[in-house]
C-alpha positions as CSV (number, residue, x, y, z in Angstrom):
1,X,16.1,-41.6,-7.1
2,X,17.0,-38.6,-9.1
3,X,14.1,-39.5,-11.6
4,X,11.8,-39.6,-9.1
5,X,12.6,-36.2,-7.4
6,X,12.2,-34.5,-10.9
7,X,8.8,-36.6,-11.4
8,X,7.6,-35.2,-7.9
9,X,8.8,-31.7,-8.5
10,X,7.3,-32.0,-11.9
11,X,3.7,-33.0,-10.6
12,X,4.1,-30.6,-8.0
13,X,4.5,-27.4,-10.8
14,X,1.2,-29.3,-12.2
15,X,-0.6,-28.7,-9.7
16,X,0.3,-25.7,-8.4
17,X,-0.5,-24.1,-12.2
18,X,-3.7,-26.1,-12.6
19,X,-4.8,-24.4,-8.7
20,X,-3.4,-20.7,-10.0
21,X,-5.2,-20.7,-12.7
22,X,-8.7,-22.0,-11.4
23,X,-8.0,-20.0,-8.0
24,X,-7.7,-16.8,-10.6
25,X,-10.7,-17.6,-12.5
26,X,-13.3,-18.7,-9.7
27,X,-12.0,-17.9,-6.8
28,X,-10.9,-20.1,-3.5
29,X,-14.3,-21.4,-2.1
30,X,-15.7,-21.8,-5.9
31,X,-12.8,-24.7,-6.5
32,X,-12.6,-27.7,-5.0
33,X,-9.2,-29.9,-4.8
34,X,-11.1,-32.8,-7.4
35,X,-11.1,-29.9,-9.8
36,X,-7.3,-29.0,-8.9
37,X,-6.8,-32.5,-9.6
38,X,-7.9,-33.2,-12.8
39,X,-6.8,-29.9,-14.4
40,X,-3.3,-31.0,-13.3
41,X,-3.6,-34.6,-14.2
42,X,-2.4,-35.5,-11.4
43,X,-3.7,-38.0,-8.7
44,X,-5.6,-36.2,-5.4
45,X,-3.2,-38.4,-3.6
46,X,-0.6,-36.5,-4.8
47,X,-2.1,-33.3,-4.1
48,X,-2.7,-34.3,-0.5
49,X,1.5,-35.7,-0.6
50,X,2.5,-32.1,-1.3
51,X,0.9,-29.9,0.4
52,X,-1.4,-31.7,3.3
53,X,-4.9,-30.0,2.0
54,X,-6.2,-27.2,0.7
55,X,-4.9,-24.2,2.7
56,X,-1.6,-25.5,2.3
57,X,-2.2,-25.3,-1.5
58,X,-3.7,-22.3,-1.3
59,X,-0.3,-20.9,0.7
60,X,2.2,-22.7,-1.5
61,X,0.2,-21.3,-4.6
62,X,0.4,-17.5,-3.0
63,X,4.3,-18.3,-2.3
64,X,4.4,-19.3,-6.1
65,X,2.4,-16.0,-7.0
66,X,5.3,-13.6,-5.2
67,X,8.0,-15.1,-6.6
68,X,7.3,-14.8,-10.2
69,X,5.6,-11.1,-9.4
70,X,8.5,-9.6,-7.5
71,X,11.3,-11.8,-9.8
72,X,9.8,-9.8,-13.1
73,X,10.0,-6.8,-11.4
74,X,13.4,-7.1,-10.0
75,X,15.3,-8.7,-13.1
76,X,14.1,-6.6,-15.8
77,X,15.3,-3.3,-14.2
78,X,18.3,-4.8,-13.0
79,X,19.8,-5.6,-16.0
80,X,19.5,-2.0,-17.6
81,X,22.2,0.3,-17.1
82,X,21.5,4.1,-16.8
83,X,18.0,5.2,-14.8
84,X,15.5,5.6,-17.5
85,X,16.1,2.0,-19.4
86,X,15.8,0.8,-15.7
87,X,12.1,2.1,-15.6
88,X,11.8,1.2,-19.3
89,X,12.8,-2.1,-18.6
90,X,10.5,-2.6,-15.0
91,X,7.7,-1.6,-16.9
92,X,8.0,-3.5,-19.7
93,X,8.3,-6.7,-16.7
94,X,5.1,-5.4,-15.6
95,X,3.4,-5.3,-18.9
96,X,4.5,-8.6,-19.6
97,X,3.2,-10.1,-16.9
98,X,-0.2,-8.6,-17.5
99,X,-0.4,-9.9,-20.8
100,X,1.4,-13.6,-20.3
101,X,0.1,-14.0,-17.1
102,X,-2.7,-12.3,-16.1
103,X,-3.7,-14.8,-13.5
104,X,-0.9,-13.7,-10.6
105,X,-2.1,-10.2,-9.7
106,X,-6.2,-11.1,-10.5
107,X,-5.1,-14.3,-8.2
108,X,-3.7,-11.7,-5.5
109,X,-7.1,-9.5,-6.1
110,X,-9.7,-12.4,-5.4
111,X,-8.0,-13.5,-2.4
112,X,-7.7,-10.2,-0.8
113,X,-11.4,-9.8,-1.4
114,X,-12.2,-13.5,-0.8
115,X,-10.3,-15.0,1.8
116,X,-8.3,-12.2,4.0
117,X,-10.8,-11.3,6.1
118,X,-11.7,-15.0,6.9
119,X,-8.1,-16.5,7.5
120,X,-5.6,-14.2,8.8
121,X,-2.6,-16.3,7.8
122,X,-3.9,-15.2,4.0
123,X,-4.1,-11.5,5.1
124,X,-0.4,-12.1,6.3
125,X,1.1,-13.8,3.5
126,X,-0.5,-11.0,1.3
127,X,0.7,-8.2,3.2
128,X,4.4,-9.9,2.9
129,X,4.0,-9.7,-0.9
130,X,2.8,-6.3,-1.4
131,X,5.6,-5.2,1.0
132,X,8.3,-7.6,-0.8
133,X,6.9,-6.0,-4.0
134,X,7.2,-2.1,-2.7
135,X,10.9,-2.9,-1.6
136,X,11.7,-4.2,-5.4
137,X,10.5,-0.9,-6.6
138,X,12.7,1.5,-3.9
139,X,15.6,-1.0,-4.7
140,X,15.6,-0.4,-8.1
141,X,14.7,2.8,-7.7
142,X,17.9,3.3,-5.3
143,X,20.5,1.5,-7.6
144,X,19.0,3.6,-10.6
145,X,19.3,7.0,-9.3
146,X,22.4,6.0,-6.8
147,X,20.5,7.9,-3.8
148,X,18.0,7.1,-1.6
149,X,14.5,8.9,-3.0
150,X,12.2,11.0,-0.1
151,X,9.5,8.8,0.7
152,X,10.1,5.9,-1.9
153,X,7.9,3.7,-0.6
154,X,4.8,5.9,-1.1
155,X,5.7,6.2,-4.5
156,X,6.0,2.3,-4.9
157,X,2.6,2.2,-3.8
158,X,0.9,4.4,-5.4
159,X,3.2,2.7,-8.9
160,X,1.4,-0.9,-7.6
161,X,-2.1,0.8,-7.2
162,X,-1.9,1.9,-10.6
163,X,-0.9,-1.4,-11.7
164,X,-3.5,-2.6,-10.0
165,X,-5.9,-0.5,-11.5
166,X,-4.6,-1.5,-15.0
167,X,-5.2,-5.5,-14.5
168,X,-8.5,-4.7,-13.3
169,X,-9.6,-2.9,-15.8
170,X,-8.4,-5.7,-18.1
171,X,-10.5,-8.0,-16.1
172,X,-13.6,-6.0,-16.0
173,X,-13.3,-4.2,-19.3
174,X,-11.0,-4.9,-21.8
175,X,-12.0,-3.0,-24.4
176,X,-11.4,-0.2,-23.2
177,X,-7.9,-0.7,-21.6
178,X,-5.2,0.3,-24.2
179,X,-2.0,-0.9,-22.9
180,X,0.5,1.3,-24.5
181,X,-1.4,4.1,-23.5
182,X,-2.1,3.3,-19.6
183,X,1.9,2.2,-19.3
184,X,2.8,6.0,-21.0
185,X,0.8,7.2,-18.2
186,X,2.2,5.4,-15.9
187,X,5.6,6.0,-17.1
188,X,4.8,9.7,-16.6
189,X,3.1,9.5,-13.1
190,X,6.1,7.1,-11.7
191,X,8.8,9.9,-13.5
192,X,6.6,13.3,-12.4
193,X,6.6,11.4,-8.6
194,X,10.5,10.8,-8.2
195,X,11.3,14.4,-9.8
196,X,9.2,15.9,-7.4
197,X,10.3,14.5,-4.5
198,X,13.9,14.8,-5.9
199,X,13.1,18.6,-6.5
200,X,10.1,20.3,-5.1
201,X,10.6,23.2,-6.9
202,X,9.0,21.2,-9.6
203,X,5.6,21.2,-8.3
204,X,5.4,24.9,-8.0
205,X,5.8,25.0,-11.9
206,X,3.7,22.4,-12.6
207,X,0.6,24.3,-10.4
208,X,1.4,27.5,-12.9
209,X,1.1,25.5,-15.8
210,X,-2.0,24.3,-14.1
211,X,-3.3,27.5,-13.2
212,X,-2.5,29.2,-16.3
213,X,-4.3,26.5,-18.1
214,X,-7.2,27.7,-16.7
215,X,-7.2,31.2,-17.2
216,X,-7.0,33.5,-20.5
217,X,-3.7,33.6,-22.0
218,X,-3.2,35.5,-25.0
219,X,-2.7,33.6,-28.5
220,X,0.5,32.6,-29.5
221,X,2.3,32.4,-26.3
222,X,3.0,28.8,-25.2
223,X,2.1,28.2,-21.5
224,X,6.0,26.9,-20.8
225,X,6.7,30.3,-22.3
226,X,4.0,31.6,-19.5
227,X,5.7,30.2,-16.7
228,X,9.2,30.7,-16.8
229,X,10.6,31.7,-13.4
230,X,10.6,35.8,-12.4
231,X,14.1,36.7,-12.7
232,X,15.8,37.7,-9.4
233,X,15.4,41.8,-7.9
234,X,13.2,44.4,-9.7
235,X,10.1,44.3,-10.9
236,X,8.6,41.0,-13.2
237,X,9.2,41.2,-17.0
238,X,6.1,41.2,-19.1
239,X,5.9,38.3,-22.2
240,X,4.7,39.4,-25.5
């Protein structure tokens, strides 16, 4: 009995990597379960055992999609100590999962473009994801910084946009996506986002350095230099 549980969960893994996989590359209506089939190796009988037909593939494969999305998400970063090897560590769960498995997020992609508008349960179960995925990201950002971060979940969003962005880009282009460098800069949007929102007073530095950087400033003095704050009563000190 036990054998035959494993066997059935085994054939049941097939296919729902065999229907990833071909889902990812051509889309939901571009596939048809005969394909599913024979990618997996497994009989259509089977197919039709597990899951009843093709939606219910289609939902158990979405179901499948989450889980190993939100699980790289939320184990890397939990298993770092102090705050910055936490974001080290998420983002090295999302750069894996880009290059091992590029599949899940072009997967989620095609579907939202392909199938949302048509079957509402899909719209659903993708909204569920994305939201499942933003909470990883304020979770972890909670247990890293031990407080609650002002408007967290905007920030997770805009982090999953730009990761979004990133496998795209792969997709379309891949030439021109360097990896190191677009995770560097998303390192540095996802840090410059919680420090602001942490400290405000941040920004108005920032839009100096900004500022300063477009206007004439005399040689030799670095813009950090430039901006350092006024110091309290009397009049402003003038750099060399």
């Amino acid at each position: 009995m036990k054998r035959r549980a494993r066997s059935g969960d085994d054939s049941r893994e097939r296919i729902l990597q065999a229907a990833a996989e071909l889902f990812a590359q051509r889309g939901y209506a571009g596939v048809g379960v005969d394909e599913v089939a024979a990618r997996s190796g497994i009989a259509k009988t089977a197919l039709y055992y597990h899951f009843g037909n093709k939606d219910g593939l289609l939902a158990a494969v979405l179901e499948r999609t989450a889980a190993a999305w939100i699980e790289a998400i939320r184990q890397t970063s939990s298993e770092a100590a102090g705050p910055f090897e936490r974001l080290e560590r998420a983002l090295a769960g999302m750069r894996a999962l880009l290059e091992e498995r590029p599949w899940v997020l072009r997967l989620l992609q095609i579907l939202a473009l392909e199938v949302a508008d048509e079957k509402p349960k899909v719209r659903a179960t993708l909204q569920a994801i994305f939201r499942r995925a933003r909470e990883a990201i304020v979770e972890g950002m909670r247990e890293a910084l031990g407080v609650d971060l002002p408007q967290a979940d905007l920030i997770a969003k805009v982090v999953l946009a730009l990761l979004d962005g990133i496998s795209l880009g792969l997709h379309v282009d891949p030439d021109e996506i360097n990896l190191d460098e677009a995770f560097a800069g998303l390192r540095r949007v996802w840090m410059l986002l919680a420090a602001s929102h942490l400290s405000p007073a941040i920004m108005d530095t920032i839009e100096q350095s900004l500022t300063l950087a477009r206007s004439p400033v005399k040689r030799g003095v670095p813009i950090a230099a430039a901006v350092r704050p006024r110091p309290s009563g009397g009049r402003s000190k003038s750099f060399p």
